[in-house]
C-alpha positions in Angstrom: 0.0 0.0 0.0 1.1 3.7 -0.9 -0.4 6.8 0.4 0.3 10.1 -0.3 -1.0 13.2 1.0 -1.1 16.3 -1.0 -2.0 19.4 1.3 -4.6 22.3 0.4 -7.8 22.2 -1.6 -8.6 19.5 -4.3 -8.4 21.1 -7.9 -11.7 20.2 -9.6 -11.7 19.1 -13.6 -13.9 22.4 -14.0 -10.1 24.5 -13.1 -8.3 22.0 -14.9 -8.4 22.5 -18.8 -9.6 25.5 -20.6 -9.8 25.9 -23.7 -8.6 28.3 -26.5 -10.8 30.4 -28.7 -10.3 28.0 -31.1 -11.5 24.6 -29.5 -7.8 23.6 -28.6 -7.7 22.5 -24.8 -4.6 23.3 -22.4 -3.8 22.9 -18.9 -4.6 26.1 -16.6 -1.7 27.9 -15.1 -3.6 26.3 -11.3 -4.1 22.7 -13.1 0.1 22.7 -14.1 0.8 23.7 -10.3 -0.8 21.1 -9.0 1.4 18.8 -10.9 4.1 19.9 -10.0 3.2 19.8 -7.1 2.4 16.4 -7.2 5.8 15.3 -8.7 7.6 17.4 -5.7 5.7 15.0 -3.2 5.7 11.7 -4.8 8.6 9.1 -3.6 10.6 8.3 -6.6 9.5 5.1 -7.0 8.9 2.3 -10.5 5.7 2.7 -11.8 3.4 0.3 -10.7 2.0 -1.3 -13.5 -0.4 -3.7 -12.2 -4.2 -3.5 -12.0 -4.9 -0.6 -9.2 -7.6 -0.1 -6.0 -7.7 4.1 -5.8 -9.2 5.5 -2.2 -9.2 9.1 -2.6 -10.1 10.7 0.4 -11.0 14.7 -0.1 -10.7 17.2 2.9 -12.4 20.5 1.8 -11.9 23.6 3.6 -14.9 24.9 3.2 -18.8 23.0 2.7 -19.3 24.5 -0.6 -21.3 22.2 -3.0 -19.0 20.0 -4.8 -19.1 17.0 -7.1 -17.0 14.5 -6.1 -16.2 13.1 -9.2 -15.2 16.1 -10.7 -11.8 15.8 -8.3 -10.7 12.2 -9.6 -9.7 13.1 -12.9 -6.9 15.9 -12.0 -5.4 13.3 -9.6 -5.4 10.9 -12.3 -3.5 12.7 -14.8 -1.1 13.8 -12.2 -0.2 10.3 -11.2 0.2 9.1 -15.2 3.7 8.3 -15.3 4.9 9.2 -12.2 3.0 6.4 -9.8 1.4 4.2 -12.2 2.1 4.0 -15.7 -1.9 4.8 -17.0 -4.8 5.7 -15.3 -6.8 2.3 -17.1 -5.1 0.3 -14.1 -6.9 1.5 -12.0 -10.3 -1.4 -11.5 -11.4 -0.3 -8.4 -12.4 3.4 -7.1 -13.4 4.5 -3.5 -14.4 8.5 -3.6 -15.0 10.3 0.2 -15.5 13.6 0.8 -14.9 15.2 4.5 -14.1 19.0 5.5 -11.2 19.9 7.5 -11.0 23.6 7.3 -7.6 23.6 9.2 -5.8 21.3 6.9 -7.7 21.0 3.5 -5.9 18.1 1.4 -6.3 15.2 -0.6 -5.5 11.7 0.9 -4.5 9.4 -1.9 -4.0 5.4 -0.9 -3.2 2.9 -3.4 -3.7 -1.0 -3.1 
């Protein structure tokens, strides 16, 4: 099992991508941060390559209304070659949302 924390509030899907005036999509100034933030936290580590159980635990800092699922596909991208080699490995999903307005973060475990 691996878990990593990565501190302050989730980046939704919605702050993720934009796109240009002509259709093109590109990662947000916010979406590219969080990567790299992600890559500054991760162990270095081989990818894991097998088939992947994903708990994602969210820790809002606030009780805005918020989709859950809307958070999954950042932290998938953000794991894509630096924890497991694609995101298709992963065959099992657990989504929770809490609120910890002290310590906002996402709690990542993988099985």
């Amino acid at each position: 099992m691996l878990k990593i924390i990565i501190q302050g509030n989730p980046v939704s899907v919605n702050n993720y991508l934009g796109i240009t005036k002509f259709g093109r999509k590109y990662l947000t100034k916010r979406a590219r941060e969080y990567k790299k933030k992600v890559e500054e936290i991760c162990p270095e580590m081989d990818l894991l390559t097998s088939e992947l159980t994903v708990s994602i635990k969210y820790y809002f800092g606030d009780k805005r209304v918020r989709d859950i699922d809307n958070f999954s596909k950042v932290i998938f991208d953000s794991f894509s070659g630096i924890v497991w080699k694609d995101d298709r490995q992963i065959t099992k999903l657990i989504l929770e949302k809490f609120y910890d307005k002290e310590n906002p973060r996402t709690e990542v475990e993988i099985i």
